[in-house]
N, C-alpha and C positions, 0 to 999 in steps of 0.2 A: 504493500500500500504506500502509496505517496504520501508526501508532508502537507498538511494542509494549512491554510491561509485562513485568518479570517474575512468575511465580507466586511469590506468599508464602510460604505454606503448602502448599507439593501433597500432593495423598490417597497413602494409603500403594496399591501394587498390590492387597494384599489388601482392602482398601474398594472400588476400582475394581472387581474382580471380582467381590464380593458384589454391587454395585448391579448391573452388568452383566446378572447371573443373575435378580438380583429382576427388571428389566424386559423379560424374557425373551431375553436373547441366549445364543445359542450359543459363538456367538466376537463378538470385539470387530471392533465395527463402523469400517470404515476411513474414514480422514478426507479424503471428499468428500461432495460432497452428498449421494450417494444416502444413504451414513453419518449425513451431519447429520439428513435426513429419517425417518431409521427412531428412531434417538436423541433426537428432540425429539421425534415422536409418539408413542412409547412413553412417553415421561416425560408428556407432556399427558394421558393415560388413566391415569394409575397415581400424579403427584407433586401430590397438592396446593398449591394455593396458600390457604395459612391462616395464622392468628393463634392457633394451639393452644397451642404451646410458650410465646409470646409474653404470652398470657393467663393462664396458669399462673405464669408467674414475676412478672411482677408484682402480681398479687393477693396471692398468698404473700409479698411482698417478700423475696425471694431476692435473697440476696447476688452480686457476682458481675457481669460482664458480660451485655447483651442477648440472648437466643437469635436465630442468626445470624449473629453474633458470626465464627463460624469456620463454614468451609464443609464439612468432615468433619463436624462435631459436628451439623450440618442433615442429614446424610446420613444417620449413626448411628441417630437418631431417627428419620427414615425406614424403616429397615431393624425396626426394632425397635417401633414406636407407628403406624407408618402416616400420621404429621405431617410436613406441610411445612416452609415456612415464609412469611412475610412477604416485598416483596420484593427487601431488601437480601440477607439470608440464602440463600434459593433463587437470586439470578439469581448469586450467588456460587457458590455449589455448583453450578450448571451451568457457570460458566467454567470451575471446578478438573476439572473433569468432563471436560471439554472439552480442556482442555491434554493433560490425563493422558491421552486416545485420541490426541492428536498435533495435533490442531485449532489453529489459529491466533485464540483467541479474545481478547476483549476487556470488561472489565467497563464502563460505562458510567452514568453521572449523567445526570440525563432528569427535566425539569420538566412533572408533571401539570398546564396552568394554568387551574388556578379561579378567580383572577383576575392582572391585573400584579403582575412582582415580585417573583414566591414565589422560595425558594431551591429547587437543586434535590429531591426529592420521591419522585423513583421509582429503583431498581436495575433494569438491565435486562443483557444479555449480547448481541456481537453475534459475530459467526463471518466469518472470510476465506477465502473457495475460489474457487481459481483470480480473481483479482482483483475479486472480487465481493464483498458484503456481505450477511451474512444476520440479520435480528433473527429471535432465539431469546429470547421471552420467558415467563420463568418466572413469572410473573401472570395474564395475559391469556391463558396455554395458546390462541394460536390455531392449534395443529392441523399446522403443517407450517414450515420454515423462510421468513420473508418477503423478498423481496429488495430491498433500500436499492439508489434508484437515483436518481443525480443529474441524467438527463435526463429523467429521466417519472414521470409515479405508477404506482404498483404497488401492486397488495393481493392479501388471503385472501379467495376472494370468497364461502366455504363463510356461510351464512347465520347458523349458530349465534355463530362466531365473525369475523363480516366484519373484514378490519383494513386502511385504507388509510392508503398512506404516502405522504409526495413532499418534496420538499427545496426548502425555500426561503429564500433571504434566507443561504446557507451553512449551514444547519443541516436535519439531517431531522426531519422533523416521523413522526407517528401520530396516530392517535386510539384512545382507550380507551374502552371501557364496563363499567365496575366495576359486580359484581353489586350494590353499594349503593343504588345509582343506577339509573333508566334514562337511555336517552342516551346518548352519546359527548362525550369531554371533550377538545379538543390536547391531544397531550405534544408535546414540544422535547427532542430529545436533545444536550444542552450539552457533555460531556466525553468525551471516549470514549479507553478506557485510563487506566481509574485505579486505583490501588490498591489491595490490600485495607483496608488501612490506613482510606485512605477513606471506605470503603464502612463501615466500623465507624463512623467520627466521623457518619454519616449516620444511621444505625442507634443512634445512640447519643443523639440528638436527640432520637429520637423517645419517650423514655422520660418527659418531666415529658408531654409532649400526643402522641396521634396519635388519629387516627380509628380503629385497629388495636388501642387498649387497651383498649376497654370490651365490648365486644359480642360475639359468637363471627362470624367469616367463613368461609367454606369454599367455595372453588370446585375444580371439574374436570370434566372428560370424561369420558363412556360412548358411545363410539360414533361416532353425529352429534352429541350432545348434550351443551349444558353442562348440569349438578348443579350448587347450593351451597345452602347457606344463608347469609340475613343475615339480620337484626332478628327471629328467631324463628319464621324462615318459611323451607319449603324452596323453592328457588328453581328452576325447570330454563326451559331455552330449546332448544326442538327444534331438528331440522333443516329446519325451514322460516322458522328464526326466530321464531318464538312465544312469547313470554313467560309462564310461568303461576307463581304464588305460592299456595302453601298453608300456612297458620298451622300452628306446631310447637306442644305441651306438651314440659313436657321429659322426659316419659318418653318420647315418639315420636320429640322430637330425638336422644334417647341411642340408641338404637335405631337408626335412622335412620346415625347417623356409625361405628356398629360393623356394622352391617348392606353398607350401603351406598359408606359411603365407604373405610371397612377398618380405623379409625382401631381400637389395644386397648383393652379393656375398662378395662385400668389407665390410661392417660390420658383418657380420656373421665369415667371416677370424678372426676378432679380438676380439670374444668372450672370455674370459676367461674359464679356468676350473671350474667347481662349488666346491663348498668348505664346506663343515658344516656349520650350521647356530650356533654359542654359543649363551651361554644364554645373555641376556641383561648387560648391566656392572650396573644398578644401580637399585633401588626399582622405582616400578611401578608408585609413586607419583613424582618423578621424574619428571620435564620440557623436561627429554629425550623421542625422540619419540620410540612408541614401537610397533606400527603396520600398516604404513603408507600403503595405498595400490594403 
């Protein structure tokens, strides 16, 4: 069994049962797998993994801590704008999520590696049932709880979202494939059970550079299928794995994220323009983050 953490901040009951409702539960789903699996796939069709809130506050230069910041306050906006968050924010708000149904979870520091070096990079969540390990990540939405397992590899073998893991050298590994990118990139998950606190000073990094400030991101599920958009293009990948990109204007993007993705009318009004992404201001060893997702 892992070391456990306490909750910082826990959701108040009445947040737990609004979101409960929004992803359509009846009653609250009980803390085993079969629970983990209904509550992570619900959340992968319905929670964005975006830069909306993210992008809004920094263009405005709003005062104020990162969005994300707090894991109710990612919910909130959820419940009411149809925004995710980034994925310090989100894999935060699915721990607190997670505690709050009875779950025995874990927030986790996890190095995407673009090259040697980096600090850690990504927020991720993992879950304990019956002395197992489950990655539940609120980025990569791959579709079903995966299970960490120290004597074998294990993955999600569903095409759209394939995710293989395996453990090596004492640490579990993944691989990712951010809609930025094609391809798959290692993650290293370095910490596991760490703070909220934490999880803020990471989040908090990424505010003079992140590859999350300039651009609009947007992923999730329908179905088989991932949606997003990046670089002003809608992005989807079937279920057979298939890649296809179609250039956005941005009246058919705005459309497009109230249509489609759910996002309101009032926060889509106040997107920014996208901007180039520059290169990083410092070397890759650096405590600066350099590819939060």
């Amino acid at each position: 069994m892992l070391s456990a953490m306490s909750t910082d901040t826990p959701l108040s009951p009445q947040l737990v049962e609004r979101v409960l409702e929004r992803l359509g539960f009846a009653s609250r789903p009980e803390a085993n797998l079969r629970g983990l699996t209904d509550l992570y796939g619900a959340w992968c069709q319905q929670v964005p993994s975006d830069n909306v809130q993210k992008l809004i506050h920094l263009r405005s230069h709003a005062p104020g801590p990162l969005p994300g910041d707090d894991a109710g306050a990612v919910l909130e906006a959820w419940l009411e704008h149809g925004t995710g968050s980034t994925c310090w924010g989100a894999s935060s708000a699915m721990h607190e999520l997670l505690e709050a149904l009875g779950f025995r979870a874990h927030r986790v520091l996890s190095t995407i590696v673009f090259t040697p070096d980096l600090a850690p990079n990504h927020g991720t969540t993992i879950a304990e049932i019956d002395d197992e390990i489950f990655l539940v990540d609120t980025s990569l939405l791959h579709g079903e709880p995966l299970l960490l397992s120290r004597e074998r590899e294990t993955a999600i073998e569903h095409a759209a979202w394939a995710l293989p893991a395996r453990f090596e050298e004492g640490q579990f590994w993944f691989d990712v494939s951010p809609l930025l990118t094609t391809g798959s990139l290692p993650t290293r998950m370095d910490v596991i059970g760490v703070s909220q606190e934490q999880v803020r000073e990471r989040n908090e990094a990424t505010r003079e550079w992140g590859p999350f400030n300039y651009a609009l991101s947007v992923r999730t599920n329908r179905g088989a299928r991932v949606i997003g958009t990046a670089w002003m293009k809608r992005i989807e990948i079937d279920a057979a794995g298939e890649r296809t990109e179609q250039a956005f204007d941005r009246a058919k993007r705005t459309r497009w994220l109230i249509e489609e993705i759910g996002l309101s009318e009032e926060i889509v009004e106040k997107l920014p323009e996208d901007l180039p992404t520059p290169p990083p201001p410092r070397v890759a060893t650096d405590a600066q983050d350099l590819g939060s997702a």
